[in-house]
C-alpha positions as CSV (number, residue, x, y, z in Angstrom):
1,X,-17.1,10.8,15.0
2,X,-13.8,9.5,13.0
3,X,-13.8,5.5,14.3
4,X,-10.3,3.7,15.6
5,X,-8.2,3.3,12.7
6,X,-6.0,0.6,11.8
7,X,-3.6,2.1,9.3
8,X,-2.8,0.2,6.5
9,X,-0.5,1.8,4.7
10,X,2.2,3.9,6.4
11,X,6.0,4.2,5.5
12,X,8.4,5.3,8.9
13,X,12.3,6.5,7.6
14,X,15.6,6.8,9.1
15,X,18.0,7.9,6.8
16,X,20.4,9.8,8.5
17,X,21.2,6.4,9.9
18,X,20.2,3.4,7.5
19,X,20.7,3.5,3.1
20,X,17.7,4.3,1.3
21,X,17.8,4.2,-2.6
22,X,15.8,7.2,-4.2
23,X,13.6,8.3,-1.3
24,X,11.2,9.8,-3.8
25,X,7.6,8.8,-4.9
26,X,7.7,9.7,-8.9
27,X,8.9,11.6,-11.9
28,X,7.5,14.2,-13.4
29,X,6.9,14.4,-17.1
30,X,10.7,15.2,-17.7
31,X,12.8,12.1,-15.7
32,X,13.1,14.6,-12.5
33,X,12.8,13.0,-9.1
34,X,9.5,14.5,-7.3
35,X,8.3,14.2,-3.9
36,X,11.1,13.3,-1.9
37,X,11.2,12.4,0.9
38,X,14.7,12.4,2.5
39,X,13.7,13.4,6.1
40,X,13.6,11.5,9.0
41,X,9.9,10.0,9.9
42,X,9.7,7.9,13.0
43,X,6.8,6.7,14.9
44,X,6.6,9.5,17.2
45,X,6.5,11.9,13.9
46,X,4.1,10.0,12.8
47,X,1.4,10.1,15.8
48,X,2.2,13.9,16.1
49,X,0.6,13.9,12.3
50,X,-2.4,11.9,13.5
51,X,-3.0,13.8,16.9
52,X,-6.5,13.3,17.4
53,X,-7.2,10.2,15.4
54,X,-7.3,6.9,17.7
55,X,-4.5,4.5,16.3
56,X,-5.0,1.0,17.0
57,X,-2.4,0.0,14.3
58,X,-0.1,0.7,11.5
59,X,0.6,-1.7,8.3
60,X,4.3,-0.5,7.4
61,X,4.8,-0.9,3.8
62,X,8.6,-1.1,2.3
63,X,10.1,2.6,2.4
64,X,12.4,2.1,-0.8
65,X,15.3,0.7,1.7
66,X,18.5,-0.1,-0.4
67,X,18.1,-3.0,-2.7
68,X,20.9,-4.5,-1.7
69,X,20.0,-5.6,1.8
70,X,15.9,-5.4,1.7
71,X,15.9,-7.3,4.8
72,X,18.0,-4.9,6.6
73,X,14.8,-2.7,6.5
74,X,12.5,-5.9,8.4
75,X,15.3,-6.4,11.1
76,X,15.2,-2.6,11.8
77,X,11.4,-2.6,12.1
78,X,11.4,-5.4,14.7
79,X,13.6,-3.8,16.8
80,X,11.8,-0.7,16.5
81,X,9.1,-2.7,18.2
82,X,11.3,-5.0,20.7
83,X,13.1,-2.0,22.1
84,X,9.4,-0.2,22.0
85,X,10.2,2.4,20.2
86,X,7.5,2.3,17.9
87,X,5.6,4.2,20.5
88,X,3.2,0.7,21.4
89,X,1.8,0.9,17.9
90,X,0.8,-2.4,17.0
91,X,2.5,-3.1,13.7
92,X,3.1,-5.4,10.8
93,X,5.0,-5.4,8.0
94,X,5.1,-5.7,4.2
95,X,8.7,-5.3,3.3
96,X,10.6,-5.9,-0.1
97,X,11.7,-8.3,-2.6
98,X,12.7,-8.4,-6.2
99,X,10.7,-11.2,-7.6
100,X,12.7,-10.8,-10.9
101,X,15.8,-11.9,-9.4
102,X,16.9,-15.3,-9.7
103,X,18.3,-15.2,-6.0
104,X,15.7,-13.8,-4.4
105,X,14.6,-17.1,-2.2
106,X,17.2,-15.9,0.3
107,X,15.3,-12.6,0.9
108,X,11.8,-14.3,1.0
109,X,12.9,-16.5,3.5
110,X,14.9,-13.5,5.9
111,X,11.8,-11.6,5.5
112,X,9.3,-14.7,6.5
113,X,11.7,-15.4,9.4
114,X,10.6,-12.8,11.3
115,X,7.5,-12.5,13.0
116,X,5.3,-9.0,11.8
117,X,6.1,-9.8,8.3
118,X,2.8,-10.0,6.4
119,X,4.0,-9.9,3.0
120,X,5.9,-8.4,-0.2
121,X,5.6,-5.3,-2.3
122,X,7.4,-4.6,-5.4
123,X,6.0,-2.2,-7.0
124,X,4.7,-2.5,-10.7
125,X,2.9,0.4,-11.7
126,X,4.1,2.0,-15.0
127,X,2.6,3.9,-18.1
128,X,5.1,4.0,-21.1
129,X,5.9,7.5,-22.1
130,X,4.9,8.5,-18.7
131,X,8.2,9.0,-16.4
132,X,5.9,10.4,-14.6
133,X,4.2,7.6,-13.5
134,X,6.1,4.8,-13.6
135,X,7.7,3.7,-10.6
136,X,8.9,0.3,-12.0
137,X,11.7,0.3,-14.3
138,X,9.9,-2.4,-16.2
139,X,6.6,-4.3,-16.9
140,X,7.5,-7.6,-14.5
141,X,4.0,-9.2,-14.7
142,X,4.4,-10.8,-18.0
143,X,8.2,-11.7,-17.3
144,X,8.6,-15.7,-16.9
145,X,10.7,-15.2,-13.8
146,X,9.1,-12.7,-12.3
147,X,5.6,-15.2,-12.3
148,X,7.6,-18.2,-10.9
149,X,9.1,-16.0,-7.8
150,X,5.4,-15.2,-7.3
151,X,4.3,-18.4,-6.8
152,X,7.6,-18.8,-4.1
153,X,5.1,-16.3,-1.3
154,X,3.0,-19.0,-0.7
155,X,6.0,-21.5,0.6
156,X,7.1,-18.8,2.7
157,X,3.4,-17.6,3.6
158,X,3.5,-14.4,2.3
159,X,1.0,-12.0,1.2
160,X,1.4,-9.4,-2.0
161,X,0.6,-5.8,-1.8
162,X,-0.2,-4.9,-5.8
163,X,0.5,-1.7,-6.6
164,X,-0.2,-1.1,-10.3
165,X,-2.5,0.7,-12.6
166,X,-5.8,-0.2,-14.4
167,X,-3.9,-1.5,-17.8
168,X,-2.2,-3.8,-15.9
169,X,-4.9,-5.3,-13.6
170,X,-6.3,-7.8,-15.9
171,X,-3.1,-9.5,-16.4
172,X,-2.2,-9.6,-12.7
173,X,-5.9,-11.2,-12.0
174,X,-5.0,-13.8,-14.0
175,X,-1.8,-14.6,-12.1
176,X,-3.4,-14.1,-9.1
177,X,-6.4,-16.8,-10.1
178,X,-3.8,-19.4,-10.3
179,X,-2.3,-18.8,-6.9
180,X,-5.4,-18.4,-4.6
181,X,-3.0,-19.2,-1.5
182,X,-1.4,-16.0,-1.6
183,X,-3.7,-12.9,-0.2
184,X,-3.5,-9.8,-2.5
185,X,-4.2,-6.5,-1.0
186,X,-4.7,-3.4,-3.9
187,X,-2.7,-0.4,-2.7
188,X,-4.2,3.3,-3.3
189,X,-7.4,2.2,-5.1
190,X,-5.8,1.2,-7.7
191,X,-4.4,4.1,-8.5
192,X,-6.7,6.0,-10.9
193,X,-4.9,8.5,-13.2
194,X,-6.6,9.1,-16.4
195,X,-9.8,11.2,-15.2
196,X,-11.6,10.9,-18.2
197,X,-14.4,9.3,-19.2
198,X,-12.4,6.5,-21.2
199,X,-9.8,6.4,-18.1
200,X,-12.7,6.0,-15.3
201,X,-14.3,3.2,-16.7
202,X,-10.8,1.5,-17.6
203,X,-10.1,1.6,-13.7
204,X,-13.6,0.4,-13.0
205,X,-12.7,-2.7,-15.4
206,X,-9.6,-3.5,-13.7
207,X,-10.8,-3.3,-10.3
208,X,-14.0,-5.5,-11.1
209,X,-11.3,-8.2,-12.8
210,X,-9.2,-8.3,-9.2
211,X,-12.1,-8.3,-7.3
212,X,-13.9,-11.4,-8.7
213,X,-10.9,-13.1,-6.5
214,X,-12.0,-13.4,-3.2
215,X,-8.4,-13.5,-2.1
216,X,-7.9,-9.9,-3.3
217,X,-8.7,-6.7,-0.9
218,X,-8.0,-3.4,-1.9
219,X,-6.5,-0.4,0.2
220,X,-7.9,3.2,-0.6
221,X,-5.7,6.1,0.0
222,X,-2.8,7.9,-1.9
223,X,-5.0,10.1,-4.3
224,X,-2.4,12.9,-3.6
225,X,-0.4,10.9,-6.2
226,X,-2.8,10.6,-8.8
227,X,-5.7,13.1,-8.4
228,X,-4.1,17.0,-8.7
229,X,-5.0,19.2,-6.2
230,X,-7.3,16.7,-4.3
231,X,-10.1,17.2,-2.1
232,X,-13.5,15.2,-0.6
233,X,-15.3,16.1,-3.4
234,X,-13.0,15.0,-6.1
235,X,-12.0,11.8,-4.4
236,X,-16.0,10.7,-2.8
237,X,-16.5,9.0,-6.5
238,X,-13.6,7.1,-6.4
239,X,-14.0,6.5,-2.7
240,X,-17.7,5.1,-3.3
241,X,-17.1,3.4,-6.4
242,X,-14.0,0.9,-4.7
243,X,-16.4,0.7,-1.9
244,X,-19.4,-0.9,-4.2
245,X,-17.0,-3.2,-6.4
246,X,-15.1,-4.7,-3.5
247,X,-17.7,-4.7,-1.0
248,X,-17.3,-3.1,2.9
249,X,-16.1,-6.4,4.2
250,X,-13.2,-5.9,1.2
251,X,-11.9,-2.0,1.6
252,X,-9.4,-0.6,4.1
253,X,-8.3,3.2,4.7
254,X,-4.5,4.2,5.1
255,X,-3.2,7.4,5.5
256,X,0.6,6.9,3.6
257,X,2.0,8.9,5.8
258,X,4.4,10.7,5.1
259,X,4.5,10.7,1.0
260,X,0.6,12.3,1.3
261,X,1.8,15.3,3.5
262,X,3.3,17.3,0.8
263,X,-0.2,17.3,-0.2
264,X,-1.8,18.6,2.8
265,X,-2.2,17.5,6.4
266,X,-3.0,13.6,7.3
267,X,-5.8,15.2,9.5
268,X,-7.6,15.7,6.3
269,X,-7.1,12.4,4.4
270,X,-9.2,11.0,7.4
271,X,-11.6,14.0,7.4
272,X,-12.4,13.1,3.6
273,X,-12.7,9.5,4.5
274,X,-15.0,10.3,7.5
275,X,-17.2,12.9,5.3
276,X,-17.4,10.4,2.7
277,X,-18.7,7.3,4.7
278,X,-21.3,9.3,7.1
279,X,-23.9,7.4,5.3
280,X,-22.7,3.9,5.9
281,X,-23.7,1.9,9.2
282,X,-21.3,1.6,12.2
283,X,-20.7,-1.7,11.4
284,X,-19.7,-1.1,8.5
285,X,-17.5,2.3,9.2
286,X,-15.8,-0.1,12.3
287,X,-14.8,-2.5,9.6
288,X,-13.7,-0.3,6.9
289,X,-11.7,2.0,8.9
290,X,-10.1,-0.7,11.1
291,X,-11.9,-4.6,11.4
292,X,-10.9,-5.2,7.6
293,X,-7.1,-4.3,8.3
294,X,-6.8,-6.1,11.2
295,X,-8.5,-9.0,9.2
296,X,-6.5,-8.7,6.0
297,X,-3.1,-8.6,7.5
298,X,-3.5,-11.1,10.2
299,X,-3.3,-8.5,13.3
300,X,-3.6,-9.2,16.6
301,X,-7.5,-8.2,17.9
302,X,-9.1,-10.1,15.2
C-alpha cells in the first residue's frame, strides 16, 4: 500500500490570467520548443491527477513565471492558499531568482518576505551542443556574480533547489562546501541522460560529490525528461542507486506534475516508486515518500 505522500516537486499554472515566459520544459535536438505546457493547472487539476494517492503536501517549484516580476508568481501562491483555493494542500514554495543579476537582492528579499517560501531555483542544467538539454542559456556556476548572489540565500534564509547535470555537479559541490548554511535539495536525481556505461558512472560520481555535504538532499522524479519511453524497470537502477549514495533519511519522491503527464499518468510515477521500494521497511518508505520532505523543506508536521 502506496504511503502518504508529501510532494516535492509540483508546478500549478494560470496563464490565461498571469505572464509566463516559455511554458515549455526543453528543446529538441533542432532549437524547437518541446513539451509545452500552456494549459491551465490548478490545485484542483492537480488532485484529480493524483485521485487515490493520499496528499499530505505539495513543494511548488517556480513554473517559469515572467522574469520580469518573479515575485508576482510567490504573491499569487499565497493567496492561492489564504483565499483556500489550494484545495487545503499544505504547501511551500521554491520560487525564482536570477542569481546573475546584479539587482537581484530586491527579489531575494520579496520572496523571503513571505511566509511558504523555502527557497530558490534557477535552473542550470546545460550540455553544449545539446539544445536539447539545456535549459540554461549559460553555465552560471563558474560566473563570479552568479557565486556571490549565492552566498546572498543564506541572509535571507533561503534554500537552493539544484537542478543540473552530472558534468556540472562537482563544481557546484564545491560551492556548496563553502556555504554549509544554505540547504541544497537535488531535483530529478540528478538528472541522468547519457545511459551508457561512461554516462552512468559519470552521474554516480557527481551525485557521490554532492552527497558528501550533509546539507545536500536529493529529489527523485522527472525521468520522463531524461529516460525515453520510461518505465519501473528502466528507472528501479537509477531509483536504487540515489537511494544507496544519499541514504533513506536523504531521498524524497515528487511527482512534477504536470510536465511528467505527457509521459503518461502521475498514477504511474507513484506506482513505479511503490514497486520499486516494496523491499524497504515502513520506516523507511514513511520517510522517503513523505517524513524527508516535510523535513527538508521545513513543513508543518515535522
Amino acid at each position: 500500500m502506496l504511503p502518504s505522500v508529501i510532494d516535492a516537486h509540483i508546478h500549478w499554472r494560470d496563464p490565461e490570467n498571469h505572464p509566463y515566459e516559455s511554458l515549455s520544459d526543453g528543446v529538441d535536438e533542432e532549437g524547437e520548443r518541446t513539451g509545452a505546457q500552456a494549459e491551465t493547472y490548478l490545485p484542483a487539476s492537480y488532485l484529480a491527477d493524483m485521485a487515490g494517492v493520499d496528499v499530505a503536501g505539495v513543494v511548488h517549484i517556480e513554473a517559469e513565471w515572467t522574469k520580469a516580476d518573479p515575485v508576482g508568481e510567490t504573491r499569487w501562491l499565497h493567496s492561492l492558499a489564504e483565499q483556500d483555493r489550494a484545495e487545503g494542500l499544505p504547501l511551500v514554495i521554491v520560487a525564482h531568482a536570477d542569481l546573475a543579476s546584479d539587482a537581484v537582492e530586491p527579489v531575494l528579499e520579496g520572496h523571503a518576505a513571505m511566509p511558504l517560501t523555502r527557497g530558490i531555483r534557477q535552473m542550470l542544467c546545460r550540455v553544449d551542443g545539446r539544445p536539447d538539454l539545456c535549459w540554461a542559456d549559460q553555465d552560471y556556476i563558474d560566473l563570479l556574480q552568479w557565486r556571490a548572489n549565492y552566498a546572498l540565500l543564506a541572509k535571507y534564509g533561503l534554500d537552493f533547489d539544484l537542478m543540473c547535470f552530472a558534468h556540472q555537479m562537482q563544481s557546484f559541490a564545491k560551492l556548496a562546501a563553502v556555504h554549509p548554511d544554505i540547504p541544497v535539495h537535488v531535483e530529478h536525481a540528478g538528472l541522468p541522460w547519457d545511459h551508457s556505461e561512461q554516462g552512468r558512472l559519470a552521474w554516480r560520481t557527481g551525485l557521490k560529490a554532492l552527497a558528501e555535504l550533509d546539507h545536500i538532499d536529493i529529489k527523485i522524479s522527472g525521468f520522463g525528461n531524461t529516460v525515453p519511453n520510461w518505465t519501473t524497470q528502466k528507472i528501479r537502477d537509477y531509483v536504487l542507486q540515489t537511494i544507496e549514495i544519499f541514504g533513506t533519511g536523504r531521498v524524497s519522491f515528487a511527482s512534477n506534475a504536470p510536465t511528467d503527464l505527457q509521459f503518461g499518468p502521475i498514477s504511474e510515477i507513484w506506482d513505479a516508486f511503490d514497486t520499486i521500494t516494496r523491499d524497504f521497511s515502513v520506516d523507511e518508505r514513511a520517510a522517503i515518500f513523505a517524513g524527508n520532505a516535510r523535513r527538508a523543506y521545513r513543513m508543518s508536521g515535522n
